[in-house]
C-alpha positions as a printed Julia matrix, in Angstrom:
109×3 Matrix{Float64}:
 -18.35  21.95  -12.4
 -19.72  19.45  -10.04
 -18.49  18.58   -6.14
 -18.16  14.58   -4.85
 -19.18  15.28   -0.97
 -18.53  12.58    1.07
 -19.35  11.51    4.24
 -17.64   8.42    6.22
 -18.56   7.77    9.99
 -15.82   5.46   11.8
 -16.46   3.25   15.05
 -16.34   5.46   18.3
 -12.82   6.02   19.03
 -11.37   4.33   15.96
 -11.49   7.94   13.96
  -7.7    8.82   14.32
  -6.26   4.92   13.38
  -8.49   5.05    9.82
  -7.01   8.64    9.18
  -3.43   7.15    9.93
  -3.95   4.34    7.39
  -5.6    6.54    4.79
  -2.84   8.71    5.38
   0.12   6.07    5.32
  -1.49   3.7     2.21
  -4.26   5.6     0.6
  -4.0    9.56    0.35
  -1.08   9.66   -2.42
  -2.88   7.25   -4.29
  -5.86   8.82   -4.7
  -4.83  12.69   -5.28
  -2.66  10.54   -8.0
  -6.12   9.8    -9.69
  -8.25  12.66   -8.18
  -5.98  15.78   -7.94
  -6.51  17.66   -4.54
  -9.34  17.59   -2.62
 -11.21  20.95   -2.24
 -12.21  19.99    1.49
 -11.01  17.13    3.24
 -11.84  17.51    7.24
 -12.8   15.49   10.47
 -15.77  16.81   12.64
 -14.85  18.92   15.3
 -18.53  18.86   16.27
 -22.02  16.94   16.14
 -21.03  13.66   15.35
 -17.26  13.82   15.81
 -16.8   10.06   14.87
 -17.02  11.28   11.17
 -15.08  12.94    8.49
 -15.77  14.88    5.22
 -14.25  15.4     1.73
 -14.89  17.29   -1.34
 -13.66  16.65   -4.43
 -13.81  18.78   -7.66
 -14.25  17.49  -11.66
 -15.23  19.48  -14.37
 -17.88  17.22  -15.38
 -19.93  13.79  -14.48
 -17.72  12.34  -17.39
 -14.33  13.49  -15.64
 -15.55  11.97  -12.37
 -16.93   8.75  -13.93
 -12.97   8.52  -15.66
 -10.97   9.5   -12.68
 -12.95   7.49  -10.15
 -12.38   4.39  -12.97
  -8.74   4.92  -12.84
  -8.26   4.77   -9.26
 -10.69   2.04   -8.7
  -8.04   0.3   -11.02
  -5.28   1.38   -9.39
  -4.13  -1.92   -7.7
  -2.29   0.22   -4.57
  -6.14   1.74   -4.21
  -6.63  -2.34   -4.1
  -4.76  -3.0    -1.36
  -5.95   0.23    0.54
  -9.11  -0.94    0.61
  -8.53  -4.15    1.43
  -6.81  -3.16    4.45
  -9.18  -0.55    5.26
 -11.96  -3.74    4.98
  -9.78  -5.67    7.26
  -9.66  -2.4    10.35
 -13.09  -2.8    10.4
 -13.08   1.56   11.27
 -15.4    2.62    9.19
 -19.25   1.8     9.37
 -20.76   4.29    6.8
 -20.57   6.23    3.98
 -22.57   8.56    2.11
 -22.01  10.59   -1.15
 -23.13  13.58   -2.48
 -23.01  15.18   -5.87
 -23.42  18.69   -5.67
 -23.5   21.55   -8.5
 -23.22  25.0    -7.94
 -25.62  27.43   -7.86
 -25.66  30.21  -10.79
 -25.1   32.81   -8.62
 -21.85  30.9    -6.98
 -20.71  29.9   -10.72
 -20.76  33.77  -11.6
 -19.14  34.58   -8.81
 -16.14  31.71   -8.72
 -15.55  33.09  -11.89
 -14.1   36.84  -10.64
């Protein structure tokens, strides 16, 4: 099992439009490709201009396919084209994370 963390950071005050447009053009889209999210959360604290999600695959393989199917998803297309044109987001950083053994064992009771 791995984890995709991500982290985007949107312009001050521009937070709540991106999550509107994700919302209206991109979130069906990609739990089509991706399944549910295990997190997906805005910052309540520290820097509350960003948000965070967390997505699960069984393996790199399963992430490398279902991140290749949405990227050729041509609705994902025009998402991201209109999230380009908004301008609300001005980074992005991503995580792969793997368990530890002892959280493996235990996810497994």
């Amino acid at each position: 099992m791995i984890y995709d963390h991500r982290t985007y950071t949107c312009r001050p005050g521009t937070i709540g439009k991106h999550l509107k447009l994700y919302e209206a053009e991109g979130w069906q889209i990609q739990k089509k490709h991706l399944g549910d999210p295990a997190v997906y959360a805005a910052t309540e604290t520290g820097d509350v201009n960003s948000y965070i999600h967390i997505w699960q695959y069984e393996s790199a393989a399963d992430r490398a396919e279902k991140r290749a199917n949405l990227k050729s998803d041509p609705g994902w297309q025009e998402y991201l084209k209109k999230s380009a044109e908004a301008g609300y987001l001005v980074s992005q950083v991503n995580k792969i994370l793997t368990p530890t053994p002892f959280f493996s064992a235990l996810s497994k009771d």
